[in-house]
PDB file of N, CA, C and O in Angstrom, chain B, residues numbered from 101:
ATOM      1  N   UNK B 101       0.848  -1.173   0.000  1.00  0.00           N
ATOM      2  CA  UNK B 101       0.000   0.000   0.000  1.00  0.00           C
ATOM      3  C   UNK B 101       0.896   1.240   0.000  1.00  0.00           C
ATOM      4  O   UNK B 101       1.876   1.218   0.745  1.00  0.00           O
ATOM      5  N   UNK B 102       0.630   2.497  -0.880  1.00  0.00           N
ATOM      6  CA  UNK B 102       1.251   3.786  -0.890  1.00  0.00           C
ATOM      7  C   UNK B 102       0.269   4.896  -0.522  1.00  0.00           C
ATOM      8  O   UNK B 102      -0.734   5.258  -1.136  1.00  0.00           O
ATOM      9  N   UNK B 103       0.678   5.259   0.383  1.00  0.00           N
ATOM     10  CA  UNK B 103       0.379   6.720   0.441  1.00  0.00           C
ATOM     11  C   UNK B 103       1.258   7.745   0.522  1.00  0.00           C
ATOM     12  O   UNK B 103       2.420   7.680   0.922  1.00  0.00           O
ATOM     13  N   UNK B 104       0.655   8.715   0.124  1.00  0.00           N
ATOM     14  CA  UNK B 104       1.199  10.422  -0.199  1.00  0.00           C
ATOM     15  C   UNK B 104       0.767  11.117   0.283  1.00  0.00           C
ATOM     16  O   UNK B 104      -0.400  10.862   0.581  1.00  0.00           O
ATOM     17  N   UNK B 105       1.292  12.426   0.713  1.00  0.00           N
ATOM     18  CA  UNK B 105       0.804  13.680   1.033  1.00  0.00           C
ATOM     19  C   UNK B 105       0.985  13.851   2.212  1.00  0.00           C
ATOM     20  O   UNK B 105       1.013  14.998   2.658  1.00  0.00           O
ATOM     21  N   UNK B 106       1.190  12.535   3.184  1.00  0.00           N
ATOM     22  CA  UNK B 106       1.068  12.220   4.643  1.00  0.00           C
ATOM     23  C   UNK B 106       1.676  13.340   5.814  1.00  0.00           C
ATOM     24  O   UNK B 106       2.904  13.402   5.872  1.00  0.00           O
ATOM     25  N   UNK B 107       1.212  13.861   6.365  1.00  0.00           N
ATOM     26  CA  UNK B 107       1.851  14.944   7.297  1.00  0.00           C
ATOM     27  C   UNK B 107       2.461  14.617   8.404  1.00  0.00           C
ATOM     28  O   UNK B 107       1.982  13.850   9.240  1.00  0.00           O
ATOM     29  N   UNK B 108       3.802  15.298   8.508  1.00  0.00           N
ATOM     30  CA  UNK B 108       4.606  14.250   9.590  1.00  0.00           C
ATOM     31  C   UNK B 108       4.360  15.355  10.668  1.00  0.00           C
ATOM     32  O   UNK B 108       4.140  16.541  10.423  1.00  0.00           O
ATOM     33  N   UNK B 109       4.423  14.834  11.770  1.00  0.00           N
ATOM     34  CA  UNK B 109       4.286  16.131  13.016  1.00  0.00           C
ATOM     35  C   UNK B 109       5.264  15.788  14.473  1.00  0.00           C
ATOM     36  O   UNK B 109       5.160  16.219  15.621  1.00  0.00           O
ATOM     37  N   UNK B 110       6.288  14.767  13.810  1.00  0.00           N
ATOM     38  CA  UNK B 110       7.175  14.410  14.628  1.00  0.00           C
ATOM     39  C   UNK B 110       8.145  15.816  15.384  1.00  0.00           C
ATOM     40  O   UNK B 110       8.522  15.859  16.555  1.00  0.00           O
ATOM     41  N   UNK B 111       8.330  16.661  14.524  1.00  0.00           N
ATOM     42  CA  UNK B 111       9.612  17.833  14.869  1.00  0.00           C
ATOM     43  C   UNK B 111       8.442  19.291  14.878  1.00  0.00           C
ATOM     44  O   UNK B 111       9.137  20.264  15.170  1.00  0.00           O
ATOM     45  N   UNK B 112       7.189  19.673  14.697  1.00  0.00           N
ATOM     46  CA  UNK B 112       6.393  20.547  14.842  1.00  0.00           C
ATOM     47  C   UNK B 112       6.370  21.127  13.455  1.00  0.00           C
ATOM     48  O   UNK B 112       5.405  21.866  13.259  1.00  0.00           O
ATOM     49  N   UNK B 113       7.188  20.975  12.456  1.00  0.00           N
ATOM     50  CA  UNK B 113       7.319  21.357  11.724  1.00  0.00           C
ATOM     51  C   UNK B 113       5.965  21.234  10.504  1.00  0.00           C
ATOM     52  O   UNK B 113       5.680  22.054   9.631  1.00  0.00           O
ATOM     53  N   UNK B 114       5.265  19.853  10.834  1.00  0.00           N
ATOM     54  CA  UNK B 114       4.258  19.663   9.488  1.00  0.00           C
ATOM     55  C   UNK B 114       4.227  19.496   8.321  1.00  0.00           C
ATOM     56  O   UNK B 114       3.335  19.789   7.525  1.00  0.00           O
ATOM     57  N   UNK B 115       5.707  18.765   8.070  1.00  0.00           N
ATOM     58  CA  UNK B 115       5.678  18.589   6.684  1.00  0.00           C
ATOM     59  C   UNK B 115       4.840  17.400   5.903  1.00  0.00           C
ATOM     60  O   UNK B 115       4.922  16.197   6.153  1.00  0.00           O
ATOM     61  N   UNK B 116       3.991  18.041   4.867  1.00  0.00           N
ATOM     62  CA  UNK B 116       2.599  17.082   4.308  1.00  0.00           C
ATOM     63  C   UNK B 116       3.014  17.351   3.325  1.00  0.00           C
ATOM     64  O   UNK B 116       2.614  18.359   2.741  1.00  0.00           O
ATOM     65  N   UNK B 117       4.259  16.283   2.641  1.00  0.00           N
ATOM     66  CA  UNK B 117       4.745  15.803   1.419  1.00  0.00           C
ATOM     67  C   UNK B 117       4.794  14.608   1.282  1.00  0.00           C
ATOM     68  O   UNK B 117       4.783  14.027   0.197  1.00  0.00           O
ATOM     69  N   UNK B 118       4.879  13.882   2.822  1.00  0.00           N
ATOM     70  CA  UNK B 118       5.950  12.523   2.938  1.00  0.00           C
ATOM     71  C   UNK B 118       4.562  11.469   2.075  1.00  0.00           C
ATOM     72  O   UNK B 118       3.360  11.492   1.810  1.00  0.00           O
ATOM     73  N   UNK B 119       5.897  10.570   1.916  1.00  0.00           N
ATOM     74  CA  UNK B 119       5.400   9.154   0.667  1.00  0.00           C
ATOM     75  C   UNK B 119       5.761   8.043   1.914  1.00  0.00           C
ATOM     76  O   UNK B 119       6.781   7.691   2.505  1.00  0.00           O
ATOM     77  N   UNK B 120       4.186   7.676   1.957  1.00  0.00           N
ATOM     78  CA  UNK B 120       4.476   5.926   3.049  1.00  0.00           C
ATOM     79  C   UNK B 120       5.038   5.124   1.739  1.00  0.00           C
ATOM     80  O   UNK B 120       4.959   5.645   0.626  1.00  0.00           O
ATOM     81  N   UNK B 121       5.439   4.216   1.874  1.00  0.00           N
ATOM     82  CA  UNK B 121       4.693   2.445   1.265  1.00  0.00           C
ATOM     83  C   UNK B 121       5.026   1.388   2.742  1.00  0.00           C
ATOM     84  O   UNK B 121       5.990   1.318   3.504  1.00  0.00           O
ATOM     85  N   UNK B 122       3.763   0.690   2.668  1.00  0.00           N
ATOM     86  CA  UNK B 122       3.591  -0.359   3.343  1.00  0.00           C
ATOM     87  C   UNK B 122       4.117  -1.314   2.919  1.00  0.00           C
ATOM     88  O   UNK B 122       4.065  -1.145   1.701  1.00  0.00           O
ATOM     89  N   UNK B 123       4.665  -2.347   3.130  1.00  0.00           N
ATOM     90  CA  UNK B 123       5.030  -3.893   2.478  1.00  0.00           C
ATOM     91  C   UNK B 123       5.664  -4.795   3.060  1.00  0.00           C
ATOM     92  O   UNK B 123       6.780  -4.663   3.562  1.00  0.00           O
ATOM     93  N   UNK B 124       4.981  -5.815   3.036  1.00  0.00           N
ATOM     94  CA  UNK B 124       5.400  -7.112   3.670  1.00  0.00           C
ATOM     95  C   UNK B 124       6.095  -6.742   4.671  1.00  0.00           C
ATOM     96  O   UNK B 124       7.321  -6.663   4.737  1.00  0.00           O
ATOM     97  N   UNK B 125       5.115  -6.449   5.672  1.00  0.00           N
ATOM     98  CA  UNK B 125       5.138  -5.913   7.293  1.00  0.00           C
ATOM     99  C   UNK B 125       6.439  -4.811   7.096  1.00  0.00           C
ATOM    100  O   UNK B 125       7.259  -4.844   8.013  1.00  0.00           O
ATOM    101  N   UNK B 126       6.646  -4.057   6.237  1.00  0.00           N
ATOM    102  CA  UNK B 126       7.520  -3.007   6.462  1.00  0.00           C
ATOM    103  C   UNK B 126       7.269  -1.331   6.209  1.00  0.00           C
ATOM    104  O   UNK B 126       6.270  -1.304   5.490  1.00  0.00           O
ATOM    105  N   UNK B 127       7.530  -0.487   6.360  1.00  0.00           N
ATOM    106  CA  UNK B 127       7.563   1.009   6.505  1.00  0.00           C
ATOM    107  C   UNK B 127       8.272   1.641   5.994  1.00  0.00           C
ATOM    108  O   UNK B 127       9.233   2.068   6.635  1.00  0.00           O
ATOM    109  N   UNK B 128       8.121   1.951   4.721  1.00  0.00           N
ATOM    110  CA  UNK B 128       9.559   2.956   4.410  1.00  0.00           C
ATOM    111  C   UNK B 128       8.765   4.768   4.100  1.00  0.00           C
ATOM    112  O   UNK B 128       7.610   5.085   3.818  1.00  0.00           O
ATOM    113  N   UNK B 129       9.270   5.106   4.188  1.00  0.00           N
ATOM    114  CA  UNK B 129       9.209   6.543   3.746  1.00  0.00           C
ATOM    115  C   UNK B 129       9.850   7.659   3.729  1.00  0.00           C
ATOM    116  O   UNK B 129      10.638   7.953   4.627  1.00  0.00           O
ATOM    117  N   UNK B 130       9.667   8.230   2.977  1.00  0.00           N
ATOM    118  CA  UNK B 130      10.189   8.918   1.495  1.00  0.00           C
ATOM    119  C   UNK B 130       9.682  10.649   1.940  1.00  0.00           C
ATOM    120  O   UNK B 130       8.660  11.256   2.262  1.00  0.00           O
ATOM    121  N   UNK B 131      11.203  10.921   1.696  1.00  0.00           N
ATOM    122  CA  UNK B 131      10.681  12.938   2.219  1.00  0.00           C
ATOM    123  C   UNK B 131      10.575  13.126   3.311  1.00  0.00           C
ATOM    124  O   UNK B 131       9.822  14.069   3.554  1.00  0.00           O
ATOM    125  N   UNK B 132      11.196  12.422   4.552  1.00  0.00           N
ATOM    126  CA  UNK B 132      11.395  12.674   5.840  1.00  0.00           C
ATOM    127  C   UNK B 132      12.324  12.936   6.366  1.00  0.00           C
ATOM    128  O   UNK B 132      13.182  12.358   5.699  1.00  0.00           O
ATOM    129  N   UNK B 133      13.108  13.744   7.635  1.00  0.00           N
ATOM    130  CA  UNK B 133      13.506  14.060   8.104  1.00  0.00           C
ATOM    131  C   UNK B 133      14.776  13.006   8.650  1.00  0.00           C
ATOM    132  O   UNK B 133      15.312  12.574   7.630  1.00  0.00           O
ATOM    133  N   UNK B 134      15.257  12.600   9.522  1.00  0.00           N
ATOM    134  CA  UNK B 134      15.929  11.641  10.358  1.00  0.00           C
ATOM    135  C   UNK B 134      14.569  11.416  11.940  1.00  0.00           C
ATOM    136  O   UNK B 134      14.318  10.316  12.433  1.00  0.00           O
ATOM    137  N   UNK B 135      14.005  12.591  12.354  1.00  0.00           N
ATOM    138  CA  UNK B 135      13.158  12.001  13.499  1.00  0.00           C
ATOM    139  C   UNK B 135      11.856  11.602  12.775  1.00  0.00           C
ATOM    140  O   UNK B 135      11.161  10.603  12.963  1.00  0.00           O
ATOM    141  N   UNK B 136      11.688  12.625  11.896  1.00  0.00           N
ATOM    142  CA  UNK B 136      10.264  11.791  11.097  1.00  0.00           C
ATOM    143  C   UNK B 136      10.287   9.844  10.765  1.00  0.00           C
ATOM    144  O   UNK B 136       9.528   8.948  11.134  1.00  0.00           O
ATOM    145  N   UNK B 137      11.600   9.849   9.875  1.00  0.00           N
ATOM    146  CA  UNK B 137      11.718   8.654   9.587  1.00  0.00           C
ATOM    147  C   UNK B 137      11.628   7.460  11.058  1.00  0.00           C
ATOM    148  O   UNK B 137      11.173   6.353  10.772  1.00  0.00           O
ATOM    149  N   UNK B 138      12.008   7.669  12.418  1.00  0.00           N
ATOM    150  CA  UNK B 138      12.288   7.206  13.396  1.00  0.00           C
ATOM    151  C   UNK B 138      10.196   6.973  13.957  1.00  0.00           C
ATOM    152  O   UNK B 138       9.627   5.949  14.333  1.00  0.00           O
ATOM    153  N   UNK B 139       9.695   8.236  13.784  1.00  0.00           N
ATOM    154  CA  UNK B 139       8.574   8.307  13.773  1.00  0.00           C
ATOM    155  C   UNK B 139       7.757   7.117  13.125  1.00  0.00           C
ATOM    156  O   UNK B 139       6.932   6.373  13.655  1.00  0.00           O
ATOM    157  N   UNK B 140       8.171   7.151  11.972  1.00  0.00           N
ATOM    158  CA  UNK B 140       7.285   6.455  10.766  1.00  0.00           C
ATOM    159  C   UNK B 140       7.473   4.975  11.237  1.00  0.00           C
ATOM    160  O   UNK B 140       6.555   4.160  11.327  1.00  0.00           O
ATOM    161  N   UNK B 141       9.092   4.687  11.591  1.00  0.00           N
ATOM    162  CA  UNK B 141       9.334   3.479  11.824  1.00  0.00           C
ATOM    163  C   UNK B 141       8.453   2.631  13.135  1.00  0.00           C
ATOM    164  O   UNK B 141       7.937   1.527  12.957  1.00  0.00           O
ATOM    165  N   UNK B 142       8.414   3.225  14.172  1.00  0.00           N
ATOM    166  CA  UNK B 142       7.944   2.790  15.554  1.00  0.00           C
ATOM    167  C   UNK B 142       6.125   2.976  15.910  1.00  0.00           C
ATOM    168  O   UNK B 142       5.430   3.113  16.917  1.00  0.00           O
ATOM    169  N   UNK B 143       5.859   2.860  14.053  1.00  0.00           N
ATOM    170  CA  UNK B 143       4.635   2.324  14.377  1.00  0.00           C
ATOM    171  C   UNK B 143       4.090   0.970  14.162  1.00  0.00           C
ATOM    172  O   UNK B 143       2.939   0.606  14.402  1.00  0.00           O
ATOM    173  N   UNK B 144       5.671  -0.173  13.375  1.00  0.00           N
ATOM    174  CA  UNK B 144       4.969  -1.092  14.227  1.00  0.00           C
ATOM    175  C   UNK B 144       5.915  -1.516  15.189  1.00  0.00           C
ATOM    176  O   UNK B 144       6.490  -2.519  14.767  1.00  0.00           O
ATOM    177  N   UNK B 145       6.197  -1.275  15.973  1.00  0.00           N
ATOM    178  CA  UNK B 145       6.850  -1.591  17.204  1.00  0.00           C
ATOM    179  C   UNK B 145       6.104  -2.094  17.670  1.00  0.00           C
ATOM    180  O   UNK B 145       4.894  -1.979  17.480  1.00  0.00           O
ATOM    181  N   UNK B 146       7.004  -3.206  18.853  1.00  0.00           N
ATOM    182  CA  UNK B 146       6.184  -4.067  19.700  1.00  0.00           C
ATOM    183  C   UNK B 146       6.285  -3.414  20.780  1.00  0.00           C
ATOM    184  O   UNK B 146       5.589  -3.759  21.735  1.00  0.00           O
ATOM    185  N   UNK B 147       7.398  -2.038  20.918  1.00  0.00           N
ATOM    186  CA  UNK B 147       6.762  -1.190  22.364  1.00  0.00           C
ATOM    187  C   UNK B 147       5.778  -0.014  21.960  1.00  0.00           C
ATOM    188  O   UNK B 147       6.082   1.079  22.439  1.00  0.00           O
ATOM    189  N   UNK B 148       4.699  -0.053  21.194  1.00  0.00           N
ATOM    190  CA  UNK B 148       4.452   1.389  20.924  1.00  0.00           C
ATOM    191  C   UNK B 148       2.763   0.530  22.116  1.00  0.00           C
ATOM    192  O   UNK B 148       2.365  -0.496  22.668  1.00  0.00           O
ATOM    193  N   UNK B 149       2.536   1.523  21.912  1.00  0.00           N
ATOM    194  CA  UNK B 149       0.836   1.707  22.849  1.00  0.00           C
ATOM    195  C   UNK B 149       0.004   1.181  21.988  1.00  0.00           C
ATOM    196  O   UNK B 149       0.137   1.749  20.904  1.00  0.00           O
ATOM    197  N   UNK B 150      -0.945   0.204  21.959  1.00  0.00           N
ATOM    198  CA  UNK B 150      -2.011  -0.370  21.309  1.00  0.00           C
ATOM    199  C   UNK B 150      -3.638   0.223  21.671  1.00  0.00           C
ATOM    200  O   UNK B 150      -4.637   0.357  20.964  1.00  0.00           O
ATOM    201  N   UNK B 151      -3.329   0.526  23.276  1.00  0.00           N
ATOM    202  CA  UNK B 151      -4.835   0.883  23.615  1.00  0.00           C
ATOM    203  C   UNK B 151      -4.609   2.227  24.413  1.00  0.00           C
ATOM    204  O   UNK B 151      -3.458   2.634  24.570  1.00  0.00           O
ATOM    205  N   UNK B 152      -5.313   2.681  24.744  1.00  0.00           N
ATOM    206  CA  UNK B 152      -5.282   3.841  25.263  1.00  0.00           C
ATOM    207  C   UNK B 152      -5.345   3.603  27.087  1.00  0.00           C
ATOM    208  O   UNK B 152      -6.116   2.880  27.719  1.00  0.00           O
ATOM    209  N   UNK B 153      -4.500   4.284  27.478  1.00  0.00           N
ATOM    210  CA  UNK B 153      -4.212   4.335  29.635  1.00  0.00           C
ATOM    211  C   UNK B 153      -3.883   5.425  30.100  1.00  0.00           C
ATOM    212  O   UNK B 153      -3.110   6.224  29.571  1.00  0.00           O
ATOM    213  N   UNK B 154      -4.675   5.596  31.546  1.00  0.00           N
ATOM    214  CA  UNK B 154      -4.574   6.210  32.666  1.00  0.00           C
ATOM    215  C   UNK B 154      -4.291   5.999  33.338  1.00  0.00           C
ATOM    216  O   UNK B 154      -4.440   4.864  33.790  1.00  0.00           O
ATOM    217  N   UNK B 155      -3.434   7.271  34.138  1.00  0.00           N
ATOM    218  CA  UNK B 155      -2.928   6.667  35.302  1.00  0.00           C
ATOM    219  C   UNK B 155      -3.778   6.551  36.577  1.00  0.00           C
ATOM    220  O   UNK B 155      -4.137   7.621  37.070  1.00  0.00           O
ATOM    221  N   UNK B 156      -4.152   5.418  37.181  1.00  0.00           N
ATOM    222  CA  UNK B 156      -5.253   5.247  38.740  1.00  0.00           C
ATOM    223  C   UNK B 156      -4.216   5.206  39.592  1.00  0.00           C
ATOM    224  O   UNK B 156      -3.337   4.438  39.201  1.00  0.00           O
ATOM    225  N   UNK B 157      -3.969   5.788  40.693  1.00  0.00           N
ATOM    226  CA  UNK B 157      -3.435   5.065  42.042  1.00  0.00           C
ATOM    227  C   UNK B 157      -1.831   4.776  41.488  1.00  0.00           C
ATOM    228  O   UNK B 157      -1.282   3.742  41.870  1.00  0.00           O
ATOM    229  N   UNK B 158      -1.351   5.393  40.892  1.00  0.00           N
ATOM    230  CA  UNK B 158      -0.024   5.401  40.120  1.00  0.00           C
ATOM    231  C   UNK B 158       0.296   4.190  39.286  1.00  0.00           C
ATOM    232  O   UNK B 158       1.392   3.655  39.121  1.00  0.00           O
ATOM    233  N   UNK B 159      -0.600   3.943  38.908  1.00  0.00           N
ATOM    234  CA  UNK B 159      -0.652   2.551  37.708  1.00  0.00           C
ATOM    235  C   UNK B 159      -1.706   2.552  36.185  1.00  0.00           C
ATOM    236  O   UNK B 159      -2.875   2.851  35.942  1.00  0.00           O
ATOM    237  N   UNK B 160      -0.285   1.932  35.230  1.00  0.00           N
ATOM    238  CA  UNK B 160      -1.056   2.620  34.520  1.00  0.00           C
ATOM    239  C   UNK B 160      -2.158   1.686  33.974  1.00  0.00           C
ATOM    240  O   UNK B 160      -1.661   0.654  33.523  1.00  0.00           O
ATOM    241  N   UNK B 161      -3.862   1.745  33.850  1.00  0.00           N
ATOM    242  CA  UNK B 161      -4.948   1.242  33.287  1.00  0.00           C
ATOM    243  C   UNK B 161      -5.251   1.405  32.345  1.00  0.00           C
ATOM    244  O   UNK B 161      -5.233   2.545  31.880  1.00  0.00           O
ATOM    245  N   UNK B 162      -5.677   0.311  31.614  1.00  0.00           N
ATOM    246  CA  UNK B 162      -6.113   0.314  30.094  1.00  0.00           C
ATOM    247  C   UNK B 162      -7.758   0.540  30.291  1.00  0.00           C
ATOM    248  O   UNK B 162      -8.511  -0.060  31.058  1.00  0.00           O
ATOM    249  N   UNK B 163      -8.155   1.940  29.047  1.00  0.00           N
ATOM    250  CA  UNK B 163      -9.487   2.328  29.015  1.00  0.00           C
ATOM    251  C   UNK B 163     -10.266   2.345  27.387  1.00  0.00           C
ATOM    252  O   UNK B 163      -9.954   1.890  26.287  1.00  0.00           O
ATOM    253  N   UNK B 164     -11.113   2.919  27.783  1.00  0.00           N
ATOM    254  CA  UNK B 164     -11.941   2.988  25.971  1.00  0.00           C
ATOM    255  C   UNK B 164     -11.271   3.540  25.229  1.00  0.00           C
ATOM    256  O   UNK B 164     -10.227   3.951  25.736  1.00  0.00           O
ATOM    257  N   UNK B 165     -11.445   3.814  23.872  1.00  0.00           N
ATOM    258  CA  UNK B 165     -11.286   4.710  23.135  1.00  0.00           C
ATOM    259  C   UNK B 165     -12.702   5.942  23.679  1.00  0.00           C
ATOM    260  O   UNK B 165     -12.386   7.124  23.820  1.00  0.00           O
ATOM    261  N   UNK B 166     -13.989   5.561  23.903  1.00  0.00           N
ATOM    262  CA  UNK B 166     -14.750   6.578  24.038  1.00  0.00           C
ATOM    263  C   UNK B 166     -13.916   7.321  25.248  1.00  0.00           C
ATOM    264  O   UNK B 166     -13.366   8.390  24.983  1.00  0.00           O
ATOM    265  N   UNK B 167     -13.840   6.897  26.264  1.00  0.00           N
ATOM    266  CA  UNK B 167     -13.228   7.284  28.147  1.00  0.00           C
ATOM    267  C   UNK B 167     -12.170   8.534  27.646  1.00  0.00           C
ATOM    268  O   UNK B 167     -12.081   9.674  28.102  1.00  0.00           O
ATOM    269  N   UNK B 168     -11.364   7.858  26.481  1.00  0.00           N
ATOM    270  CA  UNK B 168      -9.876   8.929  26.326  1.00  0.00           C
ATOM    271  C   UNK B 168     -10.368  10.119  25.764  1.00  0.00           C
ATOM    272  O   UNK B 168      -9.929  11.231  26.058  1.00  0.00           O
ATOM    273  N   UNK B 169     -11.289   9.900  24.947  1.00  0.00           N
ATOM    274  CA  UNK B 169     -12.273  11.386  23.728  1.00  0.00           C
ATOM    275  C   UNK B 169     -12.599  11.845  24.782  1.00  0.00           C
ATOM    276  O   UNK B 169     -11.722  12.636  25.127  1.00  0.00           O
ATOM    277  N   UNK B 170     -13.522  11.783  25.629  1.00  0.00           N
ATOM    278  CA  UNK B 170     -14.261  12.479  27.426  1.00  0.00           C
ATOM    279  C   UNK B 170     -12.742  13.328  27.625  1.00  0.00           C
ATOM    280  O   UNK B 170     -12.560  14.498  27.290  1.00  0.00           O
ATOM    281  N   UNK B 171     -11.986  12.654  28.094  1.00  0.00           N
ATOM    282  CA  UNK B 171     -11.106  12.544  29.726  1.00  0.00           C
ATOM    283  C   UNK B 171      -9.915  13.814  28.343  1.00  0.00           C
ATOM    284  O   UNK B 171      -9.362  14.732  28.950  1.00  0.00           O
ATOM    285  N   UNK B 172      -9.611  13.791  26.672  1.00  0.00           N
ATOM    286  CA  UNK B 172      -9.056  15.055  26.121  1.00  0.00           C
ATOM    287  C   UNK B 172     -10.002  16.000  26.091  1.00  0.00           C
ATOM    288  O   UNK B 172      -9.752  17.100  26.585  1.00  0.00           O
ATOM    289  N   UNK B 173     -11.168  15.751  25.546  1.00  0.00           N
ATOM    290  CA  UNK B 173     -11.824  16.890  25.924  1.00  0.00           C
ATOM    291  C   UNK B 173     -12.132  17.683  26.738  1.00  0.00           C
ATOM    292  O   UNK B 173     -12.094  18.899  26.549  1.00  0.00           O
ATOM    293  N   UNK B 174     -12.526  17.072  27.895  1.00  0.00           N
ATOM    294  CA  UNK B 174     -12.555  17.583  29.373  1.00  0.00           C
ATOM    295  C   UNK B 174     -10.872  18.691  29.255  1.00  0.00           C
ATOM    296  O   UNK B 174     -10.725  19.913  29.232  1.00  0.00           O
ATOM    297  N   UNK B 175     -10.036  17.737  29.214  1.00  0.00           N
ATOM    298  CA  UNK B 175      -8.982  18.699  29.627  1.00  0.00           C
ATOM    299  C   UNK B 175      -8.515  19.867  28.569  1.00  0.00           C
ATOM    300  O   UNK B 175      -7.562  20.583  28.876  1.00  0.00           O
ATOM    301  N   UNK B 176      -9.238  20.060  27.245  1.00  0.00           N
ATOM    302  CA  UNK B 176      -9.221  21.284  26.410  1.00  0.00           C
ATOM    303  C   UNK B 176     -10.134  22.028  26.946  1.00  0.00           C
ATOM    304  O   UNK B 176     -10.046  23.234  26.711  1.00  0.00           O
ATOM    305  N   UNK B 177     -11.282  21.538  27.824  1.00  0.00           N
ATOM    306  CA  UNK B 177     -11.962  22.409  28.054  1.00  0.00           C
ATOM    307  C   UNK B 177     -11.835  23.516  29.074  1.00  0.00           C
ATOM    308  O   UNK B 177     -12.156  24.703  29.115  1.00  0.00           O
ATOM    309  N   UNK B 178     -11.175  22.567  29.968  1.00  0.00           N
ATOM    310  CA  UNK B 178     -10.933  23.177  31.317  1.00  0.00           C
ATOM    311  C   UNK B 178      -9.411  23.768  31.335  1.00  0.00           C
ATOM    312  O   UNK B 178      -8.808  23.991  32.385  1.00  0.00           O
ATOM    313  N   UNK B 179      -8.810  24.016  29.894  1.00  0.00           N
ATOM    314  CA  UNK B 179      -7.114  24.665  29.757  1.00  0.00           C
ATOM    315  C   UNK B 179      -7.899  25.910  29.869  1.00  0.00           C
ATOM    316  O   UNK B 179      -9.057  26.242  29.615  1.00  0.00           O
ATOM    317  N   UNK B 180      -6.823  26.486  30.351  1.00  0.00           N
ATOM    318  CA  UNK B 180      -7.205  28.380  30.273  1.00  0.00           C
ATOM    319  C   UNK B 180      -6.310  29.019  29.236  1.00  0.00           C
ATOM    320  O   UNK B 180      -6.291  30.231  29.021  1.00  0.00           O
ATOM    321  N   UNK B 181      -5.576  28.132  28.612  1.00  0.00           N
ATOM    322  CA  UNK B 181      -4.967  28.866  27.083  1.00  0.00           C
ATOM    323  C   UNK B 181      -3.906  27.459  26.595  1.00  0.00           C
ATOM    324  O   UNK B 181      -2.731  27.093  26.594  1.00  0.00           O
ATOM    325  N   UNK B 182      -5.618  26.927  26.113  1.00  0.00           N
ATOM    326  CA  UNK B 182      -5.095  25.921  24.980  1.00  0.00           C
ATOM    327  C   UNK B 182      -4.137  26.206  23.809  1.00  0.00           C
ATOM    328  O   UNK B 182      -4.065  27.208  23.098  1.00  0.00           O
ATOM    329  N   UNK B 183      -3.563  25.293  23.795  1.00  0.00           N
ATOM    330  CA  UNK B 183      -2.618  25.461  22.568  1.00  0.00           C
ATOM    331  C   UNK B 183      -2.364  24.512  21.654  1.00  0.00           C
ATOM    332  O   UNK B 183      -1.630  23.525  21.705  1.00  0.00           O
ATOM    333  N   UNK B 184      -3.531  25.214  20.249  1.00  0.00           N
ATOM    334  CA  UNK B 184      -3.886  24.356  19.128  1.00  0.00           C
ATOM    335  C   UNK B 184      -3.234  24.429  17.740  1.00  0.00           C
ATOM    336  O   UNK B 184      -3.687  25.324  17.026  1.00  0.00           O
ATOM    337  N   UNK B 185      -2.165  23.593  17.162  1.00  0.00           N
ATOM    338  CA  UNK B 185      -2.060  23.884  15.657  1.00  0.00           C
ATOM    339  C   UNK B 185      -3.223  23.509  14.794  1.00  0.00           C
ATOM    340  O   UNK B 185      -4.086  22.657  15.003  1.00  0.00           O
ATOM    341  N   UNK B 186      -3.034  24.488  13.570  1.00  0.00           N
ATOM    342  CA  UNK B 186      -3.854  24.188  12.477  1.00  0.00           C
ATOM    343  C   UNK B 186      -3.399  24.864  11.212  1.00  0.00           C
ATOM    344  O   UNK B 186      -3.378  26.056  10.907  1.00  0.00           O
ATOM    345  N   UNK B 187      -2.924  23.428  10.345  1.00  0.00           N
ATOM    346  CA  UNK B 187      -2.234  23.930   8.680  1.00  0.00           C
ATOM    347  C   UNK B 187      -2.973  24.413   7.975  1.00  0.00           C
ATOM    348  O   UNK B 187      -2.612  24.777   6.856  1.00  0.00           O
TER     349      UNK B 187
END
């Protein structure tokens, strides 16, 4: 699988040039940086995060995907000077 156009947001920078290809469980891409590329790579890692967690009682718990949408929103709501990009 190829995709294009992909926006990297590893370095803040936003560059939406980069070229995935997928293949036979691999990642390459094309028009990235050195941390972008590091980025691109460690998504399939076997340490990256699969589900979404909070911390309870100083441990960390696995929750919904709905719980995490609540529990960011809540906390954009209640920032007193959010800080949002938009390309």
């Amino acid at each position: 699988m190829f995709s294009k156009n992909i926006i990297c947001s590893a370095c803040g920078a936003a560059c939406d040039d980069i070229q995935v290809e997928f293949r036979n469980g691999t990642i390459e891409a094309k028009n990235v940086c050195k941390i972008g590329n590091v980025r691109f790579k460690v998504i399939k890692s076997s340490q990256r995060f699969r589900q979404p967690l909070i911390r309870l009682e100083g441990k960390l718990t696995p929750i919904s995907w709905d719980e995490t949408l609540e529990k960011a929103a809540d906390i954009l709501v209640s920032a007193k000077r959010p800080l949002l990009f938009k390309k």
